[in-house]
MDTraj code that builds the backbone (N, CA, C; nanometers):
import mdtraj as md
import numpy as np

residues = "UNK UNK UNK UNK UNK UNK UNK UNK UNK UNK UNK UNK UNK UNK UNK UNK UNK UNK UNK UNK UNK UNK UNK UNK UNK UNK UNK UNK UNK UNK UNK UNK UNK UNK UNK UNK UNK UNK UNK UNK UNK UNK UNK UNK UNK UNK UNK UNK UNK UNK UNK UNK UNK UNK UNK UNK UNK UNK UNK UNK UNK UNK UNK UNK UNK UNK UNK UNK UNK UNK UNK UNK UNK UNK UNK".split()
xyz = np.array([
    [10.5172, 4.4280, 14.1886],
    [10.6284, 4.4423, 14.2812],
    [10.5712, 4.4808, 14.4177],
    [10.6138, 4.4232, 14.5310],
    [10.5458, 4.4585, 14.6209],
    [10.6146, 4.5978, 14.7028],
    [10.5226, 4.6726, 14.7768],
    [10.5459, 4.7570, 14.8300],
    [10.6948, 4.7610, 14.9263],
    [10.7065, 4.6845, 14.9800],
    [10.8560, 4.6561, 15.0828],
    [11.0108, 4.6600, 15.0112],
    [10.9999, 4.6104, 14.8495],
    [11.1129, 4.5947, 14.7718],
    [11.1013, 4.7245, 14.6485],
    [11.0229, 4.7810, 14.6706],
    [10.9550, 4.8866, 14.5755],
    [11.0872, 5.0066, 14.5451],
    [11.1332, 5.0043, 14.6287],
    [11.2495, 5.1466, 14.6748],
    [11.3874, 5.0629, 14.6947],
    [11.3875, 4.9478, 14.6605],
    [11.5193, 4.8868, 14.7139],
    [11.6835, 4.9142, 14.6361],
    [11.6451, 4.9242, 14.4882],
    [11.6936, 4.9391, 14.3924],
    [11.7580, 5.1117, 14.3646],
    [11.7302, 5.2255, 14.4705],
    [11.7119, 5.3421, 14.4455],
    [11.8457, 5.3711, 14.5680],
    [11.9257, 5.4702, 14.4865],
    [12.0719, 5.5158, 14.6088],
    [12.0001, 5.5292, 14.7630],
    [12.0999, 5.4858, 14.8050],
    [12.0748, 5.5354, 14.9547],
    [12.0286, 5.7049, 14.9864],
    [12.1242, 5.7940, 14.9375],
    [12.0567, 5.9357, 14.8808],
    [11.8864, 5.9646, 14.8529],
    [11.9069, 5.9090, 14.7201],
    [11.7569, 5.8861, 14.7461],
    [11.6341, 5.8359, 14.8120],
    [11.6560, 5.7242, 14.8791],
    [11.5580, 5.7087, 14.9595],
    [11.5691, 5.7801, 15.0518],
    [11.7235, 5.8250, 15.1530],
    [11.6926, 5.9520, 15.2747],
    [11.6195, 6.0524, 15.2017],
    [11.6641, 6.1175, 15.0859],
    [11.5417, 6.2430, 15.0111],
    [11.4154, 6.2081, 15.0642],
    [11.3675, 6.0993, 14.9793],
    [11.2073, 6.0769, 14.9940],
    [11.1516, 6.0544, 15.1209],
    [11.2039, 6.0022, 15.2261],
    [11.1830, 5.9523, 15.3619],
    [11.1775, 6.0849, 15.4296],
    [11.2397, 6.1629, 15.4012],
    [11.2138, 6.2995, 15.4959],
    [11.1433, 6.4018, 15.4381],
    [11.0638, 6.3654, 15.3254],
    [10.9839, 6.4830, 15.2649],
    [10.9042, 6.4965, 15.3522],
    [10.8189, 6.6463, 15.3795],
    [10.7361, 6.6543, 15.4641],
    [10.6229, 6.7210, 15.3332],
    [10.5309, 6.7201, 15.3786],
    [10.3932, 6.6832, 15.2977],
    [10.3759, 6.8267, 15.2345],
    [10.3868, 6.9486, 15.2789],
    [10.4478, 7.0395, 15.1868],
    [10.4867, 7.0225, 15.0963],
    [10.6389, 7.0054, 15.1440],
    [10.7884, 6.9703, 15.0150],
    [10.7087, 6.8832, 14.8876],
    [10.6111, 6.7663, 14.8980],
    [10.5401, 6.6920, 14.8044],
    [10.4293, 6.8045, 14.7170],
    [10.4295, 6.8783, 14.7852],
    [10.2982, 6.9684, 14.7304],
    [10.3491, 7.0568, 14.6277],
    [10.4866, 7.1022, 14.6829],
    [10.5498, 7.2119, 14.6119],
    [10.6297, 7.1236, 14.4774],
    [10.6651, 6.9945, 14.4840],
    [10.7241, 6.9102, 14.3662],
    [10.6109, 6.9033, 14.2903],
    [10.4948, 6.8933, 14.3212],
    [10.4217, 6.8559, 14.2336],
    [10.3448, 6.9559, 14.1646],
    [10.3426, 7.0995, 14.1999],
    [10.3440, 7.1968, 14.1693],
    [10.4288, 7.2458, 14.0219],
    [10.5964, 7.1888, 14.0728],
    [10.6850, 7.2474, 14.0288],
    [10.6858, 7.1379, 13.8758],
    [10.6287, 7.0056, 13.8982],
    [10.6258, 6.9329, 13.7955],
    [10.5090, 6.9778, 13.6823],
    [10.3893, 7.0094, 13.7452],
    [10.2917, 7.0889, 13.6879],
    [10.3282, 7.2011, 13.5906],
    [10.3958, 7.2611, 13.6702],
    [10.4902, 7.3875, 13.5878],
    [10.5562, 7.4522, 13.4493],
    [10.6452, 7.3032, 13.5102],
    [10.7751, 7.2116, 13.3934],
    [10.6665, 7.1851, 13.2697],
    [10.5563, 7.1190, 13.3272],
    [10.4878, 7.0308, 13.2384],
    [10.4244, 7.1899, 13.1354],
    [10.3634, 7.2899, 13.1416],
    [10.3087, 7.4425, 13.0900],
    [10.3827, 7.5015, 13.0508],
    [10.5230, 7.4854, 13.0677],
    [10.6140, 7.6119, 13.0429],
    [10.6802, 7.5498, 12.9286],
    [10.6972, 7.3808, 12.9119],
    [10.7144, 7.2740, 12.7589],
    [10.6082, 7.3685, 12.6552],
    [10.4651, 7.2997, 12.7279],
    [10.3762, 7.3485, 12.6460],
    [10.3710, 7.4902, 12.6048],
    [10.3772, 7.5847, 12.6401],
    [10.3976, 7.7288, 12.5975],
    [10.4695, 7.7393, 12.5438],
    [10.6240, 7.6759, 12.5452],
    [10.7279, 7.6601, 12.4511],
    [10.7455, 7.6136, 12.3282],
    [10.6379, 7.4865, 12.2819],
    [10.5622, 7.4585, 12.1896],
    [10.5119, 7.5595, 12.0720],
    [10.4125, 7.5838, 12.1818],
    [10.3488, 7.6787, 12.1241],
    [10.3766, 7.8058, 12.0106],
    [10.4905, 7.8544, 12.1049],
    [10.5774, 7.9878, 12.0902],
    [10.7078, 7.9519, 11.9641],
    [10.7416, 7.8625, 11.9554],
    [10.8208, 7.7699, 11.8412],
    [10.7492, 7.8175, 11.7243],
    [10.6096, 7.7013, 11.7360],
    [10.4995, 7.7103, 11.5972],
    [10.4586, 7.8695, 11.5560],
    [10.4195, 7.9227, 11.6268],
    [10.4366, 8.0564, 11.6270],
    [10.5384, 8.1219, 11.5349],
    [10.6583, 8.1319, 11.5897],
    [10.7657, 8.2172, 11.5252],
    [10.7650, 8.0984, 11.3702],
    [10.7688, 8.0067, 11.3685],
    [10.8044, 7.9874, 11.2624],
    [10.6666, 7.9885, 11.1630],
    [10.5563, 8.0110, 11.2288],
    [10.4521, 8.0635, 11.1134],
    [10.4801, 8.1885, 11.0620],
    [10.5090, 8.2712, 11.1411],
    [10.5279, 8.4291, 11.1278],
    [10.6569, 8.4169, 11.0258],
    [10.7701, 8.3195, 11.0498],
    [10.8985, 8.3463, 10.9231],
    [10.8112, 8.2851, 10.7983],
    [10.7779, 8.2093, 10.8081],
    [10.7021, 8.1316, 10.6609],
    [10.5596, 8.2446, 10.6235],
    [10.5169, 8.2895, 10.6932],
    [10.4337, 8.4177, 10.6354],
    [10.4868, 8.4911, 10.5699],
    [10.5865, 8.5586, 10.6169],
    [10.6764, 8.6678, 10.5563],
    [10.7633, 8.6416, 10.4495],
    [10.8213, 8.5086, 10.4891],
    [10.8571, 8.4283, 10.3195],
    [10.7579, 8.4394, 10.2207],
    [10.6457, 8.3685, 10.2664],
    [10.5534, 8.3603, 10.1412],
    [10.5023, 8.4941, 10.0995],
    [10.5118, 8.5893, 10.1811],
    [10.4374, 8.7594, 10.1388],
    [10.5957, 8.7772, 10.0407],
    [10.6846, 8.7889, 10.1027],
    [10.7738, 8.8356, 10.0070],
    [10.8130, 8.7510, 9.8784],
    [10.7557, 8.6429, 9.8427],
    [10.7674, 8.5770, 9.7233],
    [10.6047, 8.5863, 9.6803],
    [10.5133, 8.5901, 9.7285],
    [10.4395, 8.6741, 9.6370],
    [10.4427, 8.8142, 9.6078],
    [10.5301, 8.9096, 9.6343],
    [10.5473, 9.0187, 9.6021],
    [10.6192, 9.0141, 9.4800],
    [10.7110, 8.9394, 9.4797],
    [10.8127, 8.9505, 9.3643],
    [10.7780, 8.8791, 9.2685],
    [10.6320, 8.7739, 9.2128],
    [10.6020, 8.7289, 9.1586],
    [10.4913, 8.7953, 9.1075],
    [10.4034, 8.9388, 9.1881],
    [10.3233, 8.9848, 9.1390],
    [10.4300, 9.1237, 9.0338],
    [10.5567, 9.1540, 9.0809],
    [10.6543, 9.2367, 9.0604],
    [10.6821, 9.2032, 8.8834],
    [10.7199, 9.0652, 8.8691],
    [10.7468, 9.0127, 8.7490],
    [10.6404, 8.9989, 8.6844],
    [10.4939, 8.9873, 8.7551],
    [10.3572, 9.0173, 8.6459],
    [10.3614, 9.1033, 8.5540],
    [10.3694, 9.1933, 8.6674],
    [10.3403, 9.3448, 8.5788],
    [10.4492, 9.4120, 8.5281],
    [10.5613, 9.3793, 8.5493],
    [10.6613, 9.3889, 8.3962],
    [10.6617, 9.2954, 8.2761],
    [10.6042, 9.2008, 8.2742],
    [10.5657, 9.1700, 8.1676],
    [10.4132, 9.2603, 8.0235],
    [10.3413, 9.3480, 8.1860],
    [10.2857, 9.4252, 8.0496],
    [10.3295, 9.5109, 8.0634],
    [10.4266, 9.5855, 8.0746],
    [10.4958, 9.6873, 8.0529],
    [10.5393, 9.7209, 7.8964],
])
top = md.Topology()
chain = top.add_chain()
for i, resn in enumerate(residues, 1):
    res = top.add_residue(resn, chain, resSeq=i)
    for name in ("N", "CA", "C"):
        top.add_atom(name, md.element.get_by_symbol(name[0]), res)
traj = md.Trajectory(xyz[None], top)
């Protein structure tokens, strides 16, 4: 697609947005996309997390009650 028809297709809105960014404003979007993009990933992260920690504590408390029923059996 060539460069001249590239933006043609995009609201009028939007192209005044982009046409008046000043080279800052680009620095700080791309910053802010950077961001977006770490704060997913940490969110990820923090998900797998909690739900290791519930499935730990599941599995500790069902091996408790299975070592529980051991040893009433030699009772």
């Amino acid at each position: 697609m060539s460069e001249a028809k590239r933006f043609d297709d995009l609201p009028e809105r939007t192209k005044d947005f982009l046409l008046n960014l000043r080279d800052d404003e680009i620095d700080t979007m791309n910053d802010g996309i950077r961001l977006v993009g770490a704060i997913r990933t940490v969110g990820t992260f923090f998900k797998w997390v909690i739900v290791g920690v519930v499935g730990i504590f599941a599995g500790v408390v069902m091996f408790g009650e299975s070592l529980m029923k051991i040893m009433a059996w030699f009772r």
